[in-house]
MARFIVEX-452614 format. One record per residue (C-alpha): residue in one letter; x, y, z; residue number from 1. Coordinates in steps of 0.05 Angstrom, whole numbers, plus 5000, padded with zeros to 4 digits. Layout:
BEGIN
> A X Y Z NUM
...
//
This chain:
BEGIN
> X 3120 1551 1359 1
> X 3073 1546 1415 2
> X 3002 1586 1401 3
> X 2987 1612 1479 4
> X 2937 1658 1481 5
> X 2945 1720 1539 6
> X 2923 1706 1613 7
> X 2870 1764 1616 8
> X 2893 1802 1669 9
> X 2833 1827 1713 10
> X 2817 1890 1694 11
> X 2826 1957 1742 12
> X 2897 1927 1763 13
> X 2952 1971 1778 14
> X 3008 1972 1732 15
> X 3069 1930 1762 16
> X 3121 1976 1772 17
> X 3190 1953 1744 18
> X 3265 1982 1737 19
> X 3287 1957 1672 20
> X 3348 1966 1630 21
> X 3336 2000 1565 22
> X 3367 1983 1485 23
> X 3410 2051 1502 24
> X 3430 2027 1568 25
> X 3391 2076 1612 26
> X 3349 2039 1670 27
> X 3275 2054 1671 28
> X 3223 2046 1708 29
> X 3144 2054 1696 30
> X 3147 2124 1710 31
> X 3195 2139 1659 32
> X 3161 2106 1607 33
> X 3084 2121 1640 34
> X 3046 2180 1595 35
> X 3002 2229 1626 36
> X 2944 2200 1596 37
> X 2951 2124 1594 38
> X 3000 2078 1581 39
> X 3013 2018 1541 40
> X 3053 1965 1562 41
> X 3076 1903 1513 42
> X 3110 1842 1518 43
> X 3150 1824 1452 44
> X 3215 1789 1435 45
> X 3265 1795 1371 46
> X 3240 1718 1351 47
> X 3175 1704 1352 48
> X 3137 1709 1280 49
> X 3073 1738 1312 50
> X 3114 1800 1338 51
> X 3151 1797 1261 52
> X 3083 1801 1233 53
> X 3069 1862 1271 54
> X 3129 1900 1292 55
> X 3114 1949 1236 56
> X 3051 1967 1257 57
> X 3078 1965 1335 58
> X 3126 2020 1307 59
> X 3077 2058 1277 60
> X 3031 2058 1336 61
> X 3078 2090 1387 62
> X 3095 2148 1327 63
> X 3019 2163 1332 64
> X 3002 2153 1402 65
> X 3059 2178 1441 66
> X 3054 2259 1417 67
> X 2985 2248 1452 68
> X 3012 2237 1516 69
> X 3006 2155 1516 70
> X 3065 2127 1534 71
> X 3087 2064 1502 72
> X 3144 2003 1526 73
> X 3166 1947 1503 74
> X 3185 1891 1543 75
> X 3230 1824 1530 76
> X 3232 1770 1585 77
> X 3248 1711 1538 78
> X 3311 1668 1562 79
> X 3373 1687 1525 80
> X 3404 1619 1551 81
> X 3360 1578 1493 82
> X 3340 1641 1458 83
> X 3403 1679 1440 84
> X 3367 1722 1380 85
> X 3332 1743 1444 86
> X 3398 1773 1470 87
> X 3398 1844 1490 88
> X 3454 1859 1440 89
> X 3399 1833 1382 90
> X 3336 1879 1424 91
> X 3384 1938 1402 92
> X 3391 1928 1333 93
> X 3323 1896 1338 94
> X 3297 1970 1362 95
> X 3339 2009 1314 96
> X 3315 1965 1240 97
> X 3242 1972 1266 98
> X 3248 2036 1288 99
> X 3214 2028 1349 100
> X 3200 2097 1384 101
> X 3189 2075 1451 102
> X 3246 2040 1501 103
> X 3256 1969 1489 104
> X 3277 1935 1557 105
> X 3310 1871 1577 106
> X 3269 1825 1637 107
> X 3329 1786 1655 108
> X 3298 1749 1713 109
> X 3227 1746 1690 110
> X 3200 1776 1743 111
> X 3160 1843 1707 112
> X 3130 1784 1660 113
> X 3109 1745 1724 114
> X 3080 1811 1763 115
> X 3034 1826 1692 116
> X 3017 1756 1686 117
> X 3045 1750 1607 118
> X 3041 1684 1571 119
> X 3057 1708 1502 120
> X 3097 1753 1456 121
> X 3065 1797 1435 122
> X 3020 1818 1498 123
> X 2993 1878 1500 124
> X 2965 1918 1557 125
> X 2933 1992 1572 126
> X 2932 2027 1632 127
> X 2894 2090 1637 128
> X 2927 2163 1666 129
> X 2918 2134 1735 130
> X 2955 2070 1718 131
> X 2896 2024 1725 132
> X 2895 1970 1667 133
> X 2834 1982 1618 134
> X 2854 1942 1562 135
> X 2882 1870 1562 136
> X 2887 1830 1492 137
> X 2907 1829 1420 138
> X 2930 1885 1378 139
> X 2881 1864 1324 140
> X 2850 1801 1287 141
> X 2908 1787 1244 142
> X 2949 1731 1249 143
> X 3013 1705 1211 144
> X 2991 1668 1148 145
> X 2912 1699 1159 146
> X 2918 1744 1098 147
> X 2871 1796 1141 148
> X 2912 1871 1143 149
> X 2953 1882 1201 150
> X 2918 1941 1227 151
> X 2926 1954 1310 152
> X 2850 1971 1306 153
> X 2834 1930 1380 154
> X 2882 1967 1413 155
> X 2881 2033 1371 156
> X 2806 2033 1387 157
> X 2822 2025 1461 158
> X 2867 2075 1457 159
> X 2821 2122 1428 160
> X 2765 2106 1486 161
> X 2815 2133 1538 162
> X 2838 2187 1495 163
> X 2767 2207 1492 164
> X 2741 2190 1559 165
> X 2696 2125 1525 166
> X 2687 2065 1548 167
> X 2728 2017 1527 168
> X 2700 1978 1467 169
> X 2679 1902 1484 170
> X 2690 1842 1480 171
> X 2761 1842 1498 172
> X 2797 1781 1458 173
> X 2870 1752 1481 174
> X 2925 1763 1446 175
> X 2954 1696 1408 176
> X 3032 1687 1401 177
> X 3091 1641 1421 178
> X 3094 1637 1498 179
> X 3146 1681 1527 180
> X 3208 1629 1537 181
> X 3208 1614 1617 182
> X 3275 1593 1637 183
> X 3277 1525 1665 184
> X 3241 1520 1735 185
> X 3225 1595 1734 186
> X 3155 1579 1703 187
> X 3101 1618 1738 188
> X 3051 1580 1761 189
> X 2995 1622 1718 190
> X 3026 1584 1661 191
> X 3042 1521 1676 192
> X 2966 1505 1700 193
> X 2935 1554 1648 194
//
């Protein structure tokens, strides 16, 4: 287990726009999954025990954010190739133990990772109703073996600011996890010279 931290992506980008197949076999893109008010976008994998530490709360989150009109996705780019738990036959039963309420979508070629610059699962990101990122980091302060309450409160606290019309609360800290499995040669260069 690698412990890569997220690239920052500079803030006021406009979310990459991707056509992605879903758990339930439907392709979507980012205005499928995009909610009138803001949108969060987040980079997990079946594996990785930083996104088994907080898929509950991950679950939880979209159940509480999504009636408000935030849409929520979940994407895996990790290679199935070294990584079969990564498989998208695993993301479906994956998505249906967790009970993940948003779409859970497969990255075969690793190119939606590349265009948002992910490093690690889980990486989260926020884009507000006009689909300019606002929020780049971790979820919250927990980590596996920290003992501190998963909680969400970073992002559910930037969530809140655009719900609200605030300013998004500061500083901004990276998410931690593994690093999203590149398959071999395919590494952007973001991550090879991070």
């Amino acid at each position: 287990m690698v412990r890569t931290p997220s690239t920052m992506l500079p803030l006021g980008t406009a979310a990459p726009d991707f056509s992605l197949m879903n758990v339930d076999g439907r392709c979507l893109s980012l205005a499928d999954v995009a909610g009138p008010r803001g949108t969060v976008v987040m980079f997990l994998c079946n594996h990785c025990p930083f996104v088994k530490h907080v898929a509950d709360q991950l679950a939880a989150l979209g159940r509480d954010v999504m009636p408000q009109g935030i849409g929520v996705v979940a994407i895996s780019s990790n290679d199935v190739a070294t990584h079969p738990a990564d498989s998208p036959e695993q993301m479906v039963r994956e998505s249906e133990e967790r009970g993940y309420p948003f779409p859970y979508l497969f990255d075969e070629t690793q190119e939606v990772a590349k265009a948002y610059r992910a490093a690690c699962t889980p990486d989260f990101y926020l884009f507000d109703g006009e689909q300019r990122l606002v929020y780049r980091g971790q979820l919250d302060e927990s980590r596996p073996d920290s003992g501190i309450p998963v909680t969400g409160a970073d992002l559910r606290r930037a969530i809140d600011a655009v719900l609200t019309g605030q300013a998004i609360p500061e500083p901004q800290r990276p998410s931690l996890g593994c690093n999203i499995k590149w398959r071999a040669g395919n590494e952007p260069e973001y991550f090879l010279y991070a």
